[in-house]
DRENTI-589424 format. One record per residue (C-alpha): y, x, z; residue number from 1. Coordinates in nm, 3 decimals. Each point is the difference from the previous one (the first is absolute). Example, Ala and Ser with C-alpha at 12.3 -4.5 7.8 and 13.67 -1.06 7.14 Angstrom:
2
{yy = -0.450&xx = 1.230&zz = 0.780&pos = 1}
{yy = 0.344&xx = 0.137&zz = -0.066&pos = 2}
END
This chain:
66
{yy = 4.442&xx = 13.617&zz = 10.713&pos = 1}
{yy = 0.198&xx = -0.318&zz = 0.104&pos = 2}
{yy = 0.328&xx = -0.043&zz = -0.043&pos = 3}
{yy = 0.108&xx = -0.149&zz = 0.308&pos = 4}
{yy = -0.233&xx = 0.349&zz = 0.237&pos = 5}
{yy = 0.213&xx = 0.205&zz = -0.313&pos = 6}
{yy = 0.302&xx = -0.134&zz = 0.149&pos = 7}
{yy = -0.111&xx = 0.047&zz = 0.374&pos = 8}
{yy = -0.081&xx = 0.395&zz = -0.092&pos = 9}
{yy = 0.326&xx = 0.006&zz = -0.133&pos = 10}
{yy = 0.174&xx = -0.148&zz = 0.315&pos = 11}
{yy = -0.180&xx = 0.248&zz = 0.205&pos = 12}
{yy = 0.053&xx = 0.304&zz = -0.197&pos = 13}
{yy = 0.396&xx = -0.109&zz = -0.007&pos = 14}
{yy = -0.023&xx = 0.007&zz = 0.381&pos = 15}
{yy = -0.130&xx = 0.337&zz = 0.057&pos = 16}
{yy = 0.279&xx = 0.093&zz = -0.243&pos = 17}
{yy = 0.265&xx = -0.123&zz = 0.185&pos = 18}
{yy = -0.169&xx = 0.154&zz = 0.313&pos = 19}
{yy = -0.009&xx = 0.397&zz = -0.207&pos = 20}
{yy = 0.337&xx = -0.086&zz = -0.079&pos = 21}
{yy = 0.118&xx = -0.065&zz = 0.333&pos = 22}
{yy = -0.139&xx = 0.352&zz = 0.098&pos = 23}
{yy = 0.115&xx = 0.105&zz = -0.288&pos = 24}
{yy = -0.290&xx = 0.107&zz = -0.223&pos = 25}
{yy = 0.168&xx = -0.030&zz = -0.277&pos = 26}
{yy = -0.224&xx = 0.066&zz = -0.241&pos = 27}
{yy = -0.295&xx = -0.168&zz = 0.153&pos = 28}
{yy = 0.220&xx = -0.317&zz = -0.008&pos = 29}
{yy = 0.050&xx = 0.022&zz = -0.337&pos = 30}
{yy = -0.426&xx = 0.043&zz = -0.079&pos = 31}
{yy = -0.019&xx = -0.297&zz = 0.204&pos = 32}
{yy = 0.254&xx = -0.232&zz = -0.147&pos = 33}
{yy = -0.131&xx = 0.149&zz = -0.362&pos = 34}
{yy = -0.392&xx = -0.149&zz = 0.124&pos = 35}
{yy = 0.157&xx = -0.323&zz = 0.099&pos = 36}
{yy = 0.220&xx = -0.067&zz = -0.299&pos = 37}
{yy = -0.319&xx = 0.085&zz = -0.207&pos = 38}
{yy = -0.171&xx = -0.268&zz = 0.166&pos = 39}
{yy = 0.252&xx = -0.245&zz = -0.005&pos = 40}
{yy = 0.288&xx = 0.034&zz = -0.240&pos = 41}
{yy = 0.163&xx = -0.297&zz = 0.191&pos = 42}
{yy = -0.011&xx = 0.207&zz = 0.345&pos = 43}
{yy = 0.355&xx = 0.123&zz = 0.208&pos = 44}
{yy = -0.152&xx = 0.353&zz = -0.012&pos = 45}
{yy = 0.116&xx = -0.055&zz = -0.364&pos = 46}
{yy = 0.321&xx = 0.015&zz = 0.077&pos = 47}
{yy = -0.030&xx = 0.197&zz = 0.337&pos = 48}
{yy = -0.074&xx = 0.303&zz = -0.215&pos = 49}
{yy = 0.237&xx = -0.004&zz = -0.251&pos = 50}
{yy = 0.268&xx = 0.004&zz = 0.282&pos = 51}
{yy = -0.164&xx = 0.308&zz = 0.191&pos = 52}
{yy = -0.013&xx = 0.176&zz = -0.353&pos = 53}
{yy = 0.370&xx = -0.101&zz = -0.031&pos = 54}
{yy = 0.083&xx = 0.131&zz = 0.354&pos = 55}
{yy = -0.187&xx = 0.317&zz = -0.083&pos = 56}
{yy = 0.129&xx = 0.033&zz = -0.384&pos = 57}
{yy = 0.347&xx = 0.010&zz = 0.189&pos = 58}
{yy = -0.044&xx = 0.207&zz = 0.325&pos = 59}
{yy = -0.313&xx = 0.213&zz = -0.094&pos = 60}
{yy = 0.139&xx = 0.144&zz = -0.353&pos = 61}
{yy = -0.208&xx = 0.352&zz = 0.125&pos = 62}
{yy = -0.315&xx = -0.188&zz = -0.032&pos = 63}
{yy = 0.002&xx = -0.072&zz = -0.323&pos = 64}
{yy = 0.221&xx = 0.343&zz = -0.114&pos = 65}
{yy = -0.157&xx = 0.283&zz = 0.242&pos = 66}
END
């Protein structure tokens, strides 16, 4: 696969991220930034996930300690 359609799945699975996000699907956001990040290690959904893990780490402790 090229790199430059790697980089366009990337973009696209970073998108719908931001969209499960926004309705807050939290965990599908973070599948879909995971996909995109594989894809392209240079993508925002890098980055995008590691601060919705932080956000969660700090107001979801019961998710990770039922």
């Amino acid at each position: 696969m090229s790199t430059e359609l790697q980089k366009q799945q990337a973009q696209a699975l970073y998108l719908q991220g931001n969209d499960c996000r926004r309705r807050q699907q939290w965990a599908d956001a973070l599948n879909l930034y995971a996909q995109a990040a594989a894809l392209d290690a240079e993508s925002p959904a890098v980055a995008a996930r590691q601060m919705l893990m932080d956000i969660m780490e700090f107001r979801c402790k019961d998710y990770y300690n039922p």
